[in-house]
Structures are given as structure tokens and as C-alpha cells.
C-alpha positions as CSV (number, residue, x, y, z in Angstrom):
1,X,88.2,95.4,132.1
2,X,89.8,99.0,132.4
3,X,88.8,99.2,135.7
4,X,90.2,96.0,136.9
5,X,93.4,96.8,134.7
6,X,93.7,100.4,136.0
7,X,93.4,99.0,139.6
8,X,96.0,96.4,138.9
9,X,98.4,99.2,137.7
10,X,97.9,101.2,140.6
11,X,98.2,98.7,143.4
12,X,101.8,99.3,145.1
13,X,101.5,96.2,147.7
14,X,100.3,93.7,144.7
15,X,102.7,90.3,145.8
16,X,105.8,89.7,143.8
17,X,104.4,87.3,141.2
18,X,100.8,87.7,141.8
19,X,98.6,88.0,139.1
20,X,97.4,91.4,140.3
21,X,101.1,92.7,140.1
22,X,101.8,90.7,136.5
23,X,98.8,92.2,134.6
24,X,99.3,96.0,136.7
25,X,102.7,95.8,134.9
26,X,101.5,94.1,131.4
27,X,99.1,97.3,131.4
28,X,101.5,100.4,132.5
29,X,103.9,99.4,130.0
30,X,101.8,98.6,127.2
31,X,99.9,102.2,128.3
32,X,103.2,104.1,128.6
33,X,103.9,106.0,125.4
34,X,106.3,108.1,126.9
35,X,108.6,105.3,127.3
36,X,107.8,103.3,124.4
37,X,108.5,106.5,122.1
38,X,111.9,107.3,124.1
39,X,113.1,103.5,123.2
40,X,112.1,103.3,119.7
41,X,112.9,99.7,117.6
42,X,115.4,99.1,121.2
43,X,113.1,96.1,122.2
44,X,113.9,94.3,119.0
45,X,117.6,94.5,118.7
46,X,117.5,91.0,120.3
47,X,115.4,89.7,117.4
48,X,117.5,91.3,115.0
49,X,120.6,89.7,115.9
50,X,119.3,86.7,116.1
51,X,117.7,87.5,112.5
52,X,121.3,89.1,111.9
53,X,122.8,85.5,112.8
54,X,120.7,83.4,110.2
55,X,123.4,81.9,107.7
56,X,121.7,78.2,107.1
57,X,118.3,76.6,106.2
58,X,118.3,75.1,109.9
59,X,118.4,78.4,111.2
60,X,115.2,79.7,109.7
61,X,113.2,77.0,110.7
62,X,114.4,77.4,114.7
63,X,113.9,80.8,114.7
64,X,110.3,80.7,112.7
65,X,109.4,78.5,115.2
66,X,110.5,81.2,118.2
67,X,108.2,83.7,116.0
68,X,105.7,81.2,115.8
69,X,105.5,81.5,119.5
70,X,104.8,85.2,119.7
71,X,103.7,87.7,117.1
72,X,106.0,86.4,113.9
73,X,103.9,85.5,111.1
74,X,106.6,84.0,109.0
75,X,107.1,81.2,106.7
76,X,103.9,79.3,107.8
77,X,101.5,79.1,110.4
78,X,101.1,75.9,113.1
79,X,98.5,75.8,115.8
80,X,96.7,73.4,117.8
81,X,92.5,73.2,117.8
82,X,90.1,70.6,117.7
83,X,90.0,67.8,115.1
84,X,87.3,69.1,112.6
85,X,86.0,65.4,112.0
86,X,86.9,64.2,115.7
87,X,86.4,67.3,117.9
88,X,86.9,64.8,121.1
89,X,90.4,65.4,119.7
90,X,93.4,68.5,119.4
91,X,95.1,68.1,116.7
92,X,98.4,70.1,115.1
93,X,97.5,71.5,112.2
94,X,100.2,73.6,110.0
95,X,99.5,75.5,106.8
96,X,99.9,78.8,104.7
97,X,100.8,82.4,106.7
98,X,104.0,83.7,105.6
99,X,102.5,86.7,104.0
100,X,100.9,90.2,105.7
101,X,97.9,91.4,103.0
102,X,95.0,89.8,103.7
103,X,94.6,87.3,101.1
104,X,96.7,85.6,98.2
105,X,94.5,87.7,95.4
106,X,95.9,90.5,96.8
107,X,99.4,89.8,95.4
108,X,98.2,88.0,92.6
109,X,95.5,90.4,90.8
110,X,96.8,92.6,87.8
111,X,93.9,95.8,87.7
112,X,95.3,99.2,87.9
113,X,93.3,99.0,91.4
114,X,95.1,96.3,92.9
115,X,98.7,97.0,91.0
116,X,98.7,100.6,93.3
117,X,97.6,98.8,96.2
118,X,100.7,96.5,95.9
119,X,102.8,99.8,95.3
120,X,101.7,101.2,98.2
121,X,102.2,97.9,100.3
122,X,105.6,98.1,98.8
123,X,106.0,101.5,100.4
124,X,104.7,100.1,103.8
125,X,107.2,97.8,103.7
126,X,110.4,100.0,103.1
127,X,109.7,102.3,105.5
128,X,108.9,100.5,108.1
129,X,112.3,99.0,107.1
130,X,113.9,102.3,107.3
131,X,112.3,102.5,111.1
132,X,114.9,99.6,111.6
133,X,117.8,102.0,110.3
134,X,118.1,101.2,106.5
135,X,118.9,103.7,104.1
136,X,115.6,104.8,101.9
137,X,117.9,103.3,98.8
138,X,118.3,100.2,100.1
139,X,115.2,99.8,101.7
140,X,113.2,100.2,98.8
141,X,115.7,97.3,97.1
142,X,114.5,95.3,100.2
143,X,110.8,96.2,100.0
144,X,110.9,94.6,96.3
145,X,112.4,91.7,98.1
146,X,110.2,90.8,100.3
147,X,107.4,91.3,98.0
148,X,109.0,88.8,95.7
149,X,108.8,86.4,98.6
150,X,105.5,87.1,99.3
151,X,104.1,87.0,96.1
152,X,105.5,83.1,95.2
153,X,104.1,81.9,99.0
154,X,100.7,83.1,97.4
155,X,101.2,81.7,94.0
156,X,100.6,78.5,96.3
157,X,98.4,79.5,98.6
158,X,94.6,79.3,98.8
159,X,92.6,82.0,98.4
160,X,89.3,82.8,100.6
161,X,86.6,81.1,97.9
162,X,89.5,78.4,97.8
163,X,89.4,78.3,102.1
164,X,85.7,77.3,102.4
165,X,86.5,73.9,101.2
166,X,86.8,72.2,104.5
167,X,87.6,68.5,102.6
168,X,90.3,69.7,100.6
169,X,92.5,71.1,103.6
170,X,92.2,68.3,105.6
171,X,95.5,66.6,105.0
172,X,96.6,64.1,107.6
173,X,100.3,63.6,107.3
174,X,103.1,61.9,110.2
175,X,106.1,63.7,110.3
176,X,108.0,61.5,108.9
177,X,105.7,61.7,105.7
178,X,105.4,66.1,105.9
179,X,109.7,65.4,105.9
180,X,109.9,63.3,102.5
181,X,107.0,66.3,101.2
182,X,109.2,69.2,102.1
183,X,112.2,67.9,102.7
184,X,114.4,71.3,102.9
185,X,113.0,71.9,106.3
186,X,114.5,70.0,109.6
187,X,110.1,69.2,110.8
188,X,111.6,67.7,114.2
189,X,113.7,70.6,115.0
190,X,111.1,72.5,114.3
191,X,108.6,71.2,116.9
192,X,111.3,70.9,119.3
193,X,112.0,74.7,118.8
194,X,107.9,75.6,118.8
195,X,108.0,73.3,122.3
196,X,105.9,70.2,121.3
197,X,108.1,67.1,122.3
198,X,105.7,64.3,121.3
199,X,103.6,64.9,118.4
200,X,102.3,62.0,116.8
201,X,100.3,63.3,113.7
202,X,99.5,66.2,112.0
203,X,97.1,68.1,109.5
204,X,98.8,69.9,106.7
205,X,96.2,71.8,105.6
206,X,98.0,73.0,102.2
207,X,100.8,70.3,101.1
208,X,101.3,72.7,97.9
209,X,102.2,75.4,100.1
210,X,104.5,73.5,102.2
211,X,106.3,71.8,99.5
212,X,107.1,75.6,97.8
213,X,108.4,76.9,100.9
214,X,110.8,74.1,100.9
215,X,111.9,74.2,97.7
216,X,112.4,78.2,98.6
217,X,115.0,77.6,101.1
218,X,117.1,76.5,98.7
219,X,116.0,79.0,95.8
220,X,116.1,82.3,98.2
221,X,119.0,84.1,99.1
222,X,120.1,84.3,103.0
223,X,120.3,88.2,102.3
224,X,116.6,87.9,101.2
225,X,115.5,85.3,103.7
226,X,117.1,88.4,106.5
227,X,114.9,90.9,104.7
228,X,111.7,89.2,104.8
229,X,112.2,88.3,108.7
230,X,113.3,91.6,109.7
231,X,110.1,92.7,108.3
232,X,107.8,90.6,109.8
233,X,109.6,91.5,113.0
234,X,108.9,94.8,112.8
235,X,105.1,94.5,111.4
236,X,103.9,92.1,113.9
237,X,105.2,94.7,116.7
238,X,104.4,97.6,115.4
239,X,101.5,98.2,117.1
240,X,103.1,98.4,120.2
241,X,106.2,100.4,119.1
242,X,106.8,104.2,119.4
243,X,103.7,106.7,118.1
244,X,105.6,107.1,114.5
245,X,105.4,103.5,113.8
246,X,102.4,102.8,115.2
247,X,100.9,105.6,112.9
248,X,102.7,104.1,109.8
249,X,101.2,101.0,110.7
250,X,97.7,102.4,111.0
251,X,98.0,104.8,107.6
252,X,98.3,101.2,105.8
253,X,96.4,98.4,107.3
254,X,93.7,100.5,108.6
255,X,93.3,103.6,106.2
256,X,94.4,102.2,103.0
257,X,93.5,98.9,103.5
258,X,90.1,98.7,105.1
259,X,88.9,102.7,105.0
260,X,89.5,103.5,109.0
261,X,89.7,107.2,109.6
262,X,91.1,107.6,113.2
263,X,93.3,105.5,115.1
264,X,91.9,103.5,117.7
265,X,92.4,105.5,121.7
266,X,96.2,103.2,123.2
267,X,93.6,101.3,125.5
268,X,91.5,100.0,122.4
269,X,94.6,98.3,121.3
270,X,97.4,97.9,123.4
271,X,96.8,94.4,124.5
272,X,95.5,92.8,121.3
């Protein structure tokens, strides 16, 4: 695969368009640190306006579902795969995400162990916040913010014992029935936004979780709702950021978190 990749990069006469000249560029630019650590957090100063720009419920749910379609794990999560008692059938099936530690016992567990490794998450948080040019003050303010968030979207979610029960997330709902469950979000605009036109049934695979995150547009502040999108922003692209980022990333999801003690060489993962 490096070969091919390397080959692609290097190939001057590659067609306008090709294939050849689409992934030579995907791969020089993801491999170019040089640039990538001369334009810092520039490549998301289009995100963050639009984040900038949120002032109504509507809003969050349109630009979730533009997140949705690239590295933004906000809110919840949506994807299509096959019906797990019709696989003959694809299926929509939308559920829990919204949150960045690995599982809702992570927020939720009160031993000295897991109390500092919500601390430290905390710390994550603000300064990757301060990457995107808040003050250390406020972004600790922020951090505690988004943590709040966080923590009531796993109040409601399932844990992984609670995930192994196949039965209980298999929830078949119309739209016009997820509406009436969670009605603070706008569910056609949102599939509009995500790009499916015609969608004629879904699986929600946790209706508890849905229902609190509608009942959270109204209970959450705009300046919060800002917060916890900016974040996400910036954590679901950090690993293709400058060096310094991509280092802060790595000292908490991969050190801290599961034990790693190097970072993986660019090529190993630059085009996860």
C-alpha cells in the first residue's frame, strides 16, 4: 500500500481527476508535516464559523449532521448497515455517540482512579481548546463545560455489558414516531442535511438517549452547545493537525488512556 501510495505521489503526468492523481495528492498532503505545522488550526476556521454562527436548536442539528458526514462525533451517531434480523436489508440506524472516552463508566465511576482520569480528560480538553486560541482561564471554564455535557449524554447511555444485548437496541421507529419521542430536534432536516432524501424507517438503538438529548437542546446553553462543538472539531482532527496537537492528542488517548509509549511513524496514521 506505501508503494502504490508513494508512486501515486510521485507521478507528475497522473490525469486531472484520475484516481492515480486523487490518492498521489490525498497522500502528499496528509504526509506533509512541514505544511501542516506552518498552517496550524487554519483548516478549521471554516468549521468554526459555522460553529461560531449556531444561535438556534435547528442549527445544531444541520450542522451535526455535516459532522456526521466527516469526522464529528457529536450529539449522536447515524449510520447505515445491514438489518440485524433481515440482513437481505440496510437499514438506518441512529443511537448514542456524542461523547470522546471510551465508554459511559468512564464518566460515571467515582474511585480515586477514575475521578483523576476524568481530571486529566478535563485537561485534554482545555488545551486542546487553547490550540483553538482560548485563553488558559477560560478554557478551563469550557473544559468543565463540555464535561458537563458529556457526562448527562452518558447518564443515558449504555454501557459495554449494557451493548451486548442485541434485543434491547433494536428499536424500530418511523420518523414521524422518533419526532413525537424527541421532539426538540427537526429529524427531517436532519436527514436532509446528512443527504438521505427518502428514508422510510429507522432503528433507534437507544430511545433514552435520544429523548435526553432533546430535552438538552432546550436545557443547554448556545454558549455551551459552541463549546462542546468546537471541541469535537478539534479532537476528531487532531490527528491530522500540526505535530503539537497531534502530540497532545497522543499523550491522552494513547499514553494515558490505553498505555502506548511511542507515537505511531505519520504513515501508520495519516489516513485512518
Amino acid at each position: 500500500l506505501l508503494a502504490i501510495l508513494n508512486e501515486a505521489a510521485n507521478d507528475s503526468k497522473a490525469a486531472k481527476g484520475s484516481n492515480v492523481q486523487k490518492i498521489g495528492d490525498f497522500h502528499y498532503t496528509a504526509m506533509d508535516s512541514v505544511k501542516l505545522n506552518a498552517e496550524g488550526i487554519s483548516p478549521l476556521k471554516p468549521w468554526l464559523a459555522a460553529i461560531d454562527s449556531l444561535n438556534k436548536p435547528e442549527d445544531l442539528t444541520i450542522l451535526a449532521a455535516r459532522m456526521h458526514r466527516t469526522r464529528g462525533n457529536v450529539l449522536w451517531g447515524s449510520y447505515v448497515m445491514a438489518d440485524v434480523k433481515n440482513s437481505a436489508l440496510n437499514v438506518m440506524y441512529i443511537g448514542q455517540s456524542g461523547t470522546s472516552l471510551p465508554d459511559a463508566d468512564y464518566y460515571l465511576k467515582t474511585d480515586p482512579e477514575s475521578k483523576q482520569l476524568q481530571k486529566q480528560y478535563i485537561n485534554q480538553i482545555s488545551k486542546m481548546l487553547q490550540f483553538l486560541g482560548d485563553k488558559p482561564e477560560v478554557a478551563d471554564k469550557e473544559a468543565l463545560a463540555v464535561m458537563r455535557i458529556e457526562s448527562q449524554l452518558a447518564k443515558v447511555s449504555m454501557n459495554a455489558v449494557k451493548q451486548r444485548d442485541i434485543e434491547a437496541q433494536y428499536n424500530k421507529r418511523t420518523i414521524e414516531e422518533l419526532s413525537k419521542e424527541a421532539p426538540n430536534v427537526n429529524w427531517k432536516a436532519y436527514f436532509n442535511a446528512l443527504g438521505v432524501k427518502e428514508i422510510q424507517g429507522l432503528i433507534v438503538s437507544q430511545p433514552l438517549f435520544m429523548q435526553e438529548v432533546s430535552k438538552m437542546y432546550k436545557s443547554v446553553s448556545m454558549a455551551d452547545w459552541k463549546t462542546y462543538f468546537r471541541w469535537h472539531l478539534i479532537d476528531g482532527a487532531s490527528p491530522f493537525l500540526s505535530d503539537e496537537i497531534v502530540l497532545q492528542n497522543f499523550e491522552f488517548f494513547e499514553q494515558i488512556l490505553n498505555g502506548s509509549k511511542e507515537l505511531k511513524p505519520k504513515i501508520g496514521r495519516a489516513h485512518v
